[in-house]
C-alpha positions in Angstrom: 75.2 113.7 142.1 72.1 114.5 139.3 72.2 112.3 136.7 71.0 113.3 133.0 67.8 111.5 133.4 66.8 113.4 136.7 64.3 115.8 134.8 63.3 113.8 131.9 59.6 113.0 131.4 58.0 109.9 131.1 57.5 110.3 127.2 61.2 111.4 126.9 62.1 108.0 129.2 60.4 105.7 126.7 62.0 107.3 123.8 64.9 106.5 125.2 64.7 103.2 126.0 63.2 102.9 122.6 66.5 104.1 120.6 68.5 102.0 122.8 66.5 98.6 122.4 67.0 99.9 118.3 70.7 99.6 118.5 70.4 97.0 120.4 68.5 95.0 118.1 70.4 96.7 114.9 73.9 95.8 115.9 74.0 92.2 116.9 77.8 92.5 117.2 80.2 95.5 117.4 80.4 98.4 119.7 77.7 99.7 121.5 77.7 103.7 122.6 75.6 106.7 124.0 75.0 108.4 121.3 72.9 111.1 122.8 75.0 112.0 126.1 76.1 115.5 126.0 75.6 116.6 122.4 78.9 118.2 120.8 78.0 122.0 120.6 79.5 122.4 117.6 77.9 119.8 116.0 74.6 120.7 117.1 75.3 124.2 115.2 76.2 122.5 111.8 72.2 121.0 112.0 71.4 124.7 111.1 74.2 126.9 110.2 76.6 126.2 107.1 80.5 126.0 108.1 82.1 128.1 105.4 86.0 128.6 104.8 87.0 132.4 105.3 90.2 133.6 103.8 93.1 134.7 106.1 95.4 136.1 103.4 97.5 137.8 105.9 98.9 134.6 106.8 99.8 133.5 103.5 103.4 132.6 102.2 103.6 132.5 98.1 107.2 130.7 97.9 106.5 128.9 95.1 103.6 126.8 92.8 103.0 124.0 95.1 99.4 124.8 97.4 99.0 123.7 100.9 96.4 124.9 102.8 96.1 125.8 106.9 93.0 125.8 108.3 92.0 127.5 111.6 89.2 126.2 113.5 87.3 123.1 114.6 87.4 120.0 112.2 84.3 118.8 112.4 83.7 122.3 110.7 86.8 122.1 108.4 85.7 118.5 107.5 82.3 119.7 106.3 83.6 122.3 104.4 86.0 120.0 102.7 83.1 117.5 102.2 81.2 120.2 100.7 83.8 120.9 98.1 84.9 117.2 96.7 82.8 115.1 94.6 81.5 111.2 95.6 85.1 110.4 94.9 86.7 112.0 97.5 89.8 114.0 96.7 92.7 113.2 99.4 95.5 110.4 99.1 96.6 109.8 102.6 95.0 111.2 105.9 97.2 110.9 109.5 95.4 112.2 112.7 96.9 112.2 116.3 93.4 112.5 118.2 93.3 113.3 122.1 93.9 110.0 123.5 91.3 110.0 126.3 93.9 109.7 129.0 91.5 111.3 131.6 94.5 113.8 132.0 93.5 117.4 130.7 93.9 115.9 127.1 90.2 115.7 125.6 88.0 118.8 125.8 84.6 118.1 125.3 81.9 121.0 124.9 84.7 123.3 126.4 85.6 120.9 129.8 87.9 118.7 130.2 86.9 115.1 130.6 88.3 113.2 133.7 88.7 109.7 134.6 85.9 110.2 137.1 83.7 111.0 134.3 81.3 108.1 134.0 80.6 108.9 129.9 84.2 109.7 129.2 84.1 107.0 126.3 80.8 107.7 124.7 82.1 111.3 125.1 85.2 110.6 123.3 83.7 107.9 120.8 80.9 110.3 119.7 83.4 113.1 119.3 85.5 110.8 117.4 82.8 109.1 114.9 81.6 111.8 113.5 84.6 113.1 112.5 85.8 109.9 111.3 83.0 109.4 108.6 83.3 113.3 107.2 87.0 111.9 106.5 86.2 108.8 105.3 84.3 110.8 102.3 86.6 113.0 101.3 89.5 110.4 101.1 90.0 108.7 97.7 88.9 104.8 96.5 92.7 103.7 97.6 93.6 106.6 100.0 94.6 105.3 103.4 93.7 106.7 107.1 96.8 106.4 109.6 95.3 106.7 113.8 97.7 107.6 116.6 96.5 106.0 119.4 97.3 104.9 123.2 95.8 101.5 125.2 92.7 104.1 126.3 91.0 104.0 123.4 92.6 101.5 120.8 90.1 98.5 121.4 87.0 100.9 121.3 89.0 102.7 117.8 89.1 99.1 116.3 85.5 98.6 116.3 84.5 102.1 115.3 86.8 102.2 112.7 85.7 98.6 111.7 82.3 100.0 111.4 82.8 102.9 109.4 85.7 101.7 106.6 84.6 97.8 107.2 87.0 95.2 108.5 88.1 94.1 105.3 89.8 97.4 105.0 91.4 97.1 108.0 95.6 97.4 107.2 97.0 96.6 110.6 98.0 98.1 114.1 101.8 99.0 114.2 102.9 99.9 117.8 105.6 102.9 118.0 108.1 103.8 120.8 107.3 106.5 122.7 110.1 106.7 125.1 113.3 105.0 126.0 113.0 104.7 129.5 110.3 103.4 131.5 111.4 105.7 134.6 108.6 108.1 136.0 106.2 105.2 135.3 104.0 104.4 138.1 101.9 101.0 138.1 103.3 97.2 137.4 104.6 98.1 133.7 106.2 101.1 132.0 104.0 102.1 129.2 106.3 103.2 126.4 104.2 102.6 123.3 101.3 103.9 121.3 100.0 102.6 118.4 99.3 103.5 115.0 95.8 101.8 113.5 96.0 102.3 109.6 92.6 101.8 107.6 92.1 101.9 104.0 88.7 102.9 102.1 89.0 100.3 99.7 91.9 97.8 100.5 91.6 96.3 96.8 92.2 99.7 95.3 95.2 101.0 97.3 98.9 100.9 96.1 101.7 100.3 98.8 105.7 101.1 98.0 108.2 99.3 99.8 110.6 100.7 102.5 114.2 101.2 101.2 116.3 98.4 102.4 119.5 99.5 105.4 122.6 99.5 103.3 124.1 98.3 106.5 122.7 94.8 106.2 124.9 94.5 103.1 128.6 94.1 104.4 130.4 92.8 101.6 131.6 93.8 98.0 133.6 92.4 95.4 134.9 93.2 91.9 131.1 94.1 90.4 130.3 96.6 94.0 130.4 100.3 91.3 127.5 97.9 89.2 126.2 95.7 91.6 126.5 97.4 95.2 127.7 95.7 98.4 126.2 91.9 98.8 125.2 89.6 101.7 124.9 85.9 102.3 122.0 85.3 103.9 120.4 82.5 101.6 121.9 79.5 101.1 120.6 77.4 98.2 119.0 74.7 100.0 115.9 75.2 101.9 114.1 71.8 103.5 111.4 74.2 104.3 109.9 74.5 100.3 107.4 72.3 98.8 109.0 69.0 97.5 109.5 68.7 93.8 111.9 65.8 92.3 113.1 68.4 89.5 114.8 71.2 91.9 116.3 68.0 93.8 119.7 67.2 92.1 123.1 66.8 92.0 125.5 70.3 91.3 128.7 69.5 89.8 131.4 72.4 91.3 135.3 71.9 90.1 134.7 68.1 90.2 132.4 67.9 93.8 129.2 67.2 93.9 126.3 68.6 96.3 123.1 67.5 97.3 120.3 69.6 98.8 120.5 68.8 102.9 124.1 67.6 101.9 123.8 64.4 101.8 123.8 61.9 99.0 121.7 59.0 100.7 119.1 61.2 102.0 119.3 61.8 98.4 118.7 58.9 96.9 116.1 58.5 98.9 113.8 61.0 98.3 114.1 60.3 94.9 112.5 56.7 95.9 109.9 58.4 96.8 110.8 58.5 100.7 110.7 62.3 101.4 108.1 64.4 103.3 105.9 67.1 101.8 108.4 69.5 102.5 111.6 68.7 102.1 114.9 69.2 100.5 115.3 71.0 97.5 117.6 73.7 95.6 116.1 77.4 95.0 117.2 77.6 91.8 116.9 75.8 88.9 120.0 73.5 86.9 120.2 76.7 84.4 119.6 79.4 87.0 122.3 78.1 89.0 124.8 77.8 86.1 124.0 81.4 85.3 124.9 82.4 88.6 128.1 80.5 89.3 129.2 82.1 86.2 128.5 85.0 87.0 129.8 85.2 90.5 126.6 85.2 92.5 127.7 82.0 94.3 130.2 81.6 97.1 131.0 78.1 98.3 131.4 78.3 102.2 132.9 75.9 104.9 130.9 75.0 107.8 130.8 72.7 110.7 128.6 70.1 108.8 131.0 70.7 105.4 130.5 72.8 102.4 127.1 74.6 101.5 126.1 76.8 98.9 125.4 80.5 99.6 123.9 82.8 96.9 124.8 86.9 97.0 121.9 89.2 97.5 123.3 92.5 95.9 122.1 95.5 96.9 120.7 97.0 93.4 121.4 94.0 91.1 119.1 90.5 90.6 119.1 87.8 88.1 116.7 88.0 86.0 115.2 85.5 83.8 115.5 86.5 80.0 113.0 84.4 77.6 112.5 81.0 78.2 115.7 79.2 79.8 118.2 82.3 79.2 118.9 84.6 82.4 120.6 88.2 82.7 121.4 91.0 85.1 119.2 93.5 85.8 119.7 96.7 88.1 117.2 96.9 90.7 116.2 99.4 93.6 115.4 97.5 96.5 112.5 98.0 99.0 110.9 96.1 101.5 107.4 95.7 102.9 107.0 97.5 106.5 107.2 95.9 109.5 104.2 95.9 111.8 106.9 96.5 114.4 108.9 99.2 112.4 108.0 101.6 114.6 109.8 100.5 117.9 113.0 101.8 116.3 113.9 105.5 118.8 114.1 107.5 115.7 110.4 107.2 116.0 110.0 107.9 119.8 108.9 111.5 120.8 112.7 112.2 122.2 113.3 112.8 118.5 110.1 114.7 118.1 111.3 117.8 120.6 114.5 118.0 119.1 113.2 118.7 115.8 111.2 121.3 117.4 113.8 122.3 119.5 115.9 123.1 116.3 112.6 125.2 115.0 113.0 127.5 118.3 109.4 125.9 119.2 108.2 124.2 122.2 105.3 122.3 122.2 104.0 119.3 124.7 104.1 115.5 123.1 104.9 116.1 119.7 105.0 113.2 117.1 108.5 112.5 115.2 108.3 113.7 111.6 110.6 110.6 110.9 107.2 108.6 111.8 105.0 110.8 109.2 107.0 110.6 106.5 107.2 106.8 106.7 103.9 106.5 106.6 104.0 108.5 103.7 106.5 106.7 101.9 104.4 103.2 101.9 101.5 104.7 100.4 102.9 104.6 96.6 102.1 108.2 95.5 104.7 110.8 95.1 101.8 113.3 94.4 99.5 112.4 97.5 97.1 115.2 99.2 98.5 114.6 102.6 95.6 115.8 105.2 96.0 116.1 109.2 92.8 117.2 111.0 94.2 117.3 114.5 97.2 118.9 113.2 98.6 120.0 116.5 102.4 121.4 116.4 102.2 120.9 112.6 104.7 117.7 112.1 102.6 116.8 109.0 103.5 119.6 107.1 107.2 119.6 107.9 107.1 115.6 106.6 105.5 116.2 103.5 107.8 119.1 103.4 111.0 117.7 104.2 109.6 114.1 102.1 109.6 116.3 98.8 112.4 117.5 99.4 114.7 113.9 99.7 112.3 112.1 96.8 111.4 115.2 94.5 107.9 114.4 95.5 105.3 116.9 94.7 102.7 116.1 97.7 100.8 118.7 99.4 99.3 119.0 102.7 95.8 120.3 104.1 96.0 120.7 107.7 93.6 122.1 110.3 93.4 122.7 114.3 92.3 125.1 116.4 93.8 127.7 118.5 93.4 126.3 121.8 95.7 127.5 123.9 97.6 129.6 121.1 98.7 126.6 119.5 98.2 127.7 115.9 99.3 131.3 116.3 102.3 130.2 118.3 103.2 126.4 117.3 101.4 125.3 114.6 102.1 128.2 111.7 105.2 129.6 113.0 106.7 126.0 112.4 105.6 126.0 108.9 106.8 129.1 108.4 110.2 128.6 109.9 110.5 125.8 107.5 109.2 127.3 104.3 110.9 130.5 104.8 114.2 129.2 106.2 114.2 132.0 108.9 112.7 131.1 112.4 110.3 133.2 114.4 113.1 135.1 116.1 114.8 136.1 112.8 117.7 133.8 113.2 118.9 131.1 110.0 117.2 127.6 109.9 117.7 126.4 106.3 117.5 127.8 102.7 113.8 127.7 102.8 111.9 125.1 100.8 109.7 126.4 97.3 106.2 125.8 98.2 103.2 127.9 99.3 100.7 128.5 102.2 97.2 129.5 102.2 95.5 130.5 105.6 91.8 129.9 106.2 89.8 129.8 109.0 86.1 128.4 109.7 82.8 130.7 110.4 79.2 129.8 109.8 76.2 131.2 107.8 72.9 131.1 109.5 70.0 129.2 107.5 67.1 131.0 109.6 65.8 132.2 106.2 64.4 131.1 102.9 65.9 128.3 101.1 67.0 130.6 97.9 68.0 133.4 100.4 70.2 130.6 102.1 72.2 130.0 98.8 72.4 133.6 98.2 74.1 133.9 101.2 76.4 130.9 100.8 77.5 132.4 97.2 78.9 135.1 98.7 80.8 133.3 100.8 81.9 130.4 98.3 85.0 132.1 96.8 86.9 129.9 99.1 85.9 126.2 98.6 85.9 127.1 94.9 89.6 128.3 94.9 90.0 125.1 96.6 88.6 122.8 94.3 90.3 125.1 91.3 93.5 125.0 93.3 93.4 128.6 92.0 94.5 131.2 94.5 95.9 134.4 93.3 93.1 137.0 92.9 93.2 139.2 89.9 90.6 141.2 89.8 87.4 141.4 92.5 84.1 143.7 91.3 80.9 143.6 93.7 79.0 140.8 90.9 82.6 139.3 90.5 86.1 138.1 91.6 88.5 136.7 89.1 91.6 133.9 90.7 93.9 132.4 89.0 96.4 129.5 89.5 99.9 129.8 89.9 101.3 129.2 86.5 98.5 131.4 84.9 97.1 128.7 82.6 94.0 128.7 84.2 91.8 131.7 85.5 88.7 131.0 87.7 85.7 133.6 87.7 83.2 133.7 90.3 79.6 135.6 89.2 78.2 135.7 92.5 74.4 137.6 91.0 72.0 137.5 88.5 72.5 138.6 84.5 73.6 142.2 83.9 74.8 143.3 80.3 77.5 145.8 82.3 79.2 142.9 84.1 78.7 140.4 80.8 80.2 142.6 78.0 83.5 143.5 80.4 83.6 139.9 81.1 83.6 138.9 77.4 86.2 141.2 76.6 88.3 140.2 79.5 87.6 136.5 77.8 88.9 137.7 74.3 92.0 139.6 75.7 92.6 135.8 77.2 91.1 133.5 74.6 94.5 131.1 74.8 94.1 130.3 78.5 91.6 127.8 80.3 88.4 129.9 81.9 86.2 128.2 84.5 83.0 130.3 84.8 80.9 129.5 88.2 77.8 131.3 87.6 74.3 131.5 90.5 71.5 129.2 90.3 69.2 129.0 92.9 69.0 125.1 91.2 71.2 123.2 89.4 70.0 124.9 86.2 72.3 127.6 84.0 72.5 128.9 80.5 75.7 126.5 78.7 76.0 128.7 75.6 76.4 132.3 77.5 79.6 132.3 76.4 79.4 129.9 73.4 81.9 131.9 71.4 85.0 131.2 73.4 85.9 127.2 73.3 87.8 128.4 76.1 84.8 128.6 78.9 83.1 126.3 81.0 80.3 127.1 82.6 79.6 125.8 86.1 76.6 126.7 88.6 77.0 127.3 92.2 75.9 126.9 95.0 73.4 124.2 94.6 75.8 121.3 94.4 77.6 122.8 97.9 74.4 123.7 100.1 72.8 120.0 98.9 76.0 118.0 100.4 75.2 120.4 103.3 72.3 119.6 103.5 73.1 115.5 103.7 75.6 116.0 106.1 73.2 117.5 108.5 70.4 115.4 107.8 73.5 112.6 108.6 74.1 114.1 112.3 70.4 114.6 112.4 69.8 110.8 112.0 72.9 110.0 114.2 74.3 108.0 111.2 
């Protein structure tokens, strides 16, 4: 079998060797991959043509004022368009991507063909496909937004490293493994595989915010007279540890109805350690002489019998704590409680993809290894931001968007999600977008009830190119016409209220804000109708985008209305462009 170096010349040997001795010698640890083996087609398109958004507004659903968008097409394009749009600090919250696992089974298309397990570059295929898309998303997430990775044992130890590489180890979160399945039967091999694995990443650990998990009522069994204020309780603290730093001031005697205890229990032991015979960790009460007294009046002390005698247990309510109140005085206090994630959370079946088809069985929609919304929305819910831009750029059978849905919905969140994927195999047309539909609309695709419909809406794009073989203003002509999009975007404007052949006027949903798009050069006509349309709207916010070949427009064109701001397009848009492609040019 011909192998890619069959017909290259000596000159184009050399160079070859040459860039591999550079990595080489560049990355002294880390992972080490063919860059240049079968170049991505698509990506070798985006060196000279400019991915633009194209509106779909067929597809739309207007249900509400909340905007989520659907994208149709490759990511690598989507992701440069959204790059395109956002400023240096990046503009989404949380990001979670189930990318083709490599399996070798009909699961990762590369350049339109499937790669095999006989395929001797299947992971430089995959890791190049991967990379780049990986560092377009790492830009347009936020300082504390997060990255979540579905991944299987094919590629997890060559994601680590990438991933290492392009958001740093020090933002590394941590690998959570996740059921897949309950049985191992089917399985062929020594051991049933019934995991994946989650690899979460943030872009700057330092910066992000993390909620806790609500706790399982279930864990709290008991209740007494204070369960309407203080919830159910449980006793799963007694107040002796011999596992806490030793201090001779939480080591004393508690006087109960004429008894005395002793941390450990006993009185020698004791005496003992107060002599100064006691190891660095050693007995010693939680809770201080006050503390206690607070609590034993207060009822947050039971007294139980066990086989070594009594010991103190203290009650854990379910939404009440003690809390201290000035220097030596204490109180109640009504809490919500919540608990940091497990990194094994995930082995729980309400994750596994049983779940995942009958949600989608409920939907009327079949769809192939689907993820469990349950395992979205939780990894929603650590990420402390009830108004999080939720993005999924291998969106699949659309479980994103039904868990940032169905998430709002339980917490009167107001997230929204971007989603993109392609229609491969009809799986936007017929999985993807009918499921968000089904969801938003209440009705299913057959016209039969599924709920009451959730209040949101749903704008369609999909991804198409403009060719640069031209001059560099005629370029950014070109890309003006075509910019209504990623503006409405970045505007979050999409109603259209008005379109001329110099102008379109947008504006958002609550119509505070309009958004006007001059896509040519002065003309009195088009000025003097677009001042009086400013008068006849003087109390609401106008965002004027005007051409400039540069970065160079005219501030005071409409100096009389406070109301205007003047912004120049498409410099700004063509010049990240223009990086990313010098980016993929360079190889990163």
């Amino acid at each position: 079998m011909p192998n890619k170096f069959d017909n290259f010349t000596k000159e184009q040997l050399i160079d070859y060797i040459n860039d591999l001795r550079k990595q080489l010698n560049n990355e002294k640890y880390g992972l080490y991959f063919d860059r240049k083996i079968a170049l991505e087609d698509i990506v070798e398109k985006s060196k000279s043509e400019i991915p633009i958004l194209k509106k779909a507004s067929e597809f739309n659903i207007c249900n509400g004022t909340q905007n989520n968008l659907l994208i149709e097409g490759d990511n690598f394009e989507a992701l440069t368009c959204l790059n395109m749009l956002c400023n240096s600090d990046g503009f989404i919250d949380i990001i979670y991507i189930d990318p083709p696992y490599n399996t070798g089974n009909q699961d990762f298309v590369y350049n339109d063909r499937f790669v095999d397990k006989e395929d001797g570059y299947r992971h430089s295929k995959w890791l190049n496909f991967i990379e780049k898309r990986l560092r377009l998303a790492r830009e347009v997430l936020k300082e504390d937004g997060v990255i979540f990775i579905s991944i299987d044992d094919n590629e997890i130890a060559q994601l680590k490293l990438l991933c290492d590489s392009i958001f740093g180890e020090l933002n590394f979160i941590g690998i959570l493994p996740r059921v897949t399945k309950k049985s191992g039967k089917g399985h062929s091999g020594n051991i049933a595989k019934n995991h994946d694995y989650v690899l979460a990443y943030s872009k700057d650990l330092s910066s992000t915010k993390f909620a806790g998990l609500g706790v399982n009522e279930e864990d709290y069994p008991f209740e007494d007279e204070y369960v309407s204020e203080r919830g159910k309780y449980k006793l799963n603290q007694p107040l002796d540890y011999d596992s806490l730093w030793y201090n001779p001031a939480m080591d004393f005697p508690l006087e109960i109805n004429g008894e005395f205890f002793y941390a450990g229990g006993s009185k020698t032991a004791y005496e003992e350690r107060h002599k100064g015979n006691h190891n660095t960790k050693d007995w010693v009460w939680r809770w201080g002489i006050q503390k206690f007294k607070f609590g034993f009046e207060n009822d947050f002390v039971v007294i139980k019998e066990g086989k070594n005698g009594k010991r103190i247990y203290t009650k854990t309510y379910l939404k009440s704590n003690i809390k201290k109140n000035g220097t030596s005085n204490y109180t109640t206090e009504i809490v919500t409680r919540q608990t940091n994630i497990s990194s094994i959370a995930f082995v729980d079946n309400i994750y596994s993809n049983d779940n995942a088809k009958k949600e989608l069985d409920k939907l009327g929609i079949t769809f192939d290894f689907p993820k469990p919304s349950s395992l979205i929305k939780t990894l929603i819910k650590i990420v402390d931001n009830k108004n999080a831009v939720v993005a999924d750029f291998f969106a699949g059978s659309g479980t994103t968007a039904q868990a940032v849905m169905d998430l709002n919905v339980e917490d009167g969140g107001n997230r929204r999600f971007i989603l993109c994927t392609n229609n491969e195999g009809n799986i936007m047309k017929q999985v993807c977008y009918p499921r968000i539909k089904t969801i938003i609309t209440g009705t299913r695709h057959d016209g039969t009830k599924y709920s009451e419909g959730i209040s949101t809406n749903l704008y369609y794009f999909t991804t198409d190119f403009i060719n640069t073989n031209t001059s560099r203003d005629q370029i950014k002509f070109n890309l003006v016409q075509e910019v209504d999009s990623l503006i409405c975007i970045v505007e979050d404007s999409f109603r259209e209220l008005d379109s001329k052949s110099r102008y379109n006027i947008y504006s958002d949903d609550t119509g505070s804000k309009i958004v006007v798009i001059y896509r040519d050069f002065y003309d009195k006509t088009d000025f003097d109708t677009l001042s009086s349309y400013f008068q006849k709207n003087i109390t609401k916010n106008i965002v004027f985008y005007q051409f400039s070949t540069e970065n160079t427009f005219d501030e005071n064109i409409f100096n009389e209305f406070k109301n205007v701001v003047v912004k120049p397009i498409p410099n700004k848009i063509y010049e990240i462009y223009k990086n990313i492609s010098e980016d993929i040019k360079r190889e990163y």
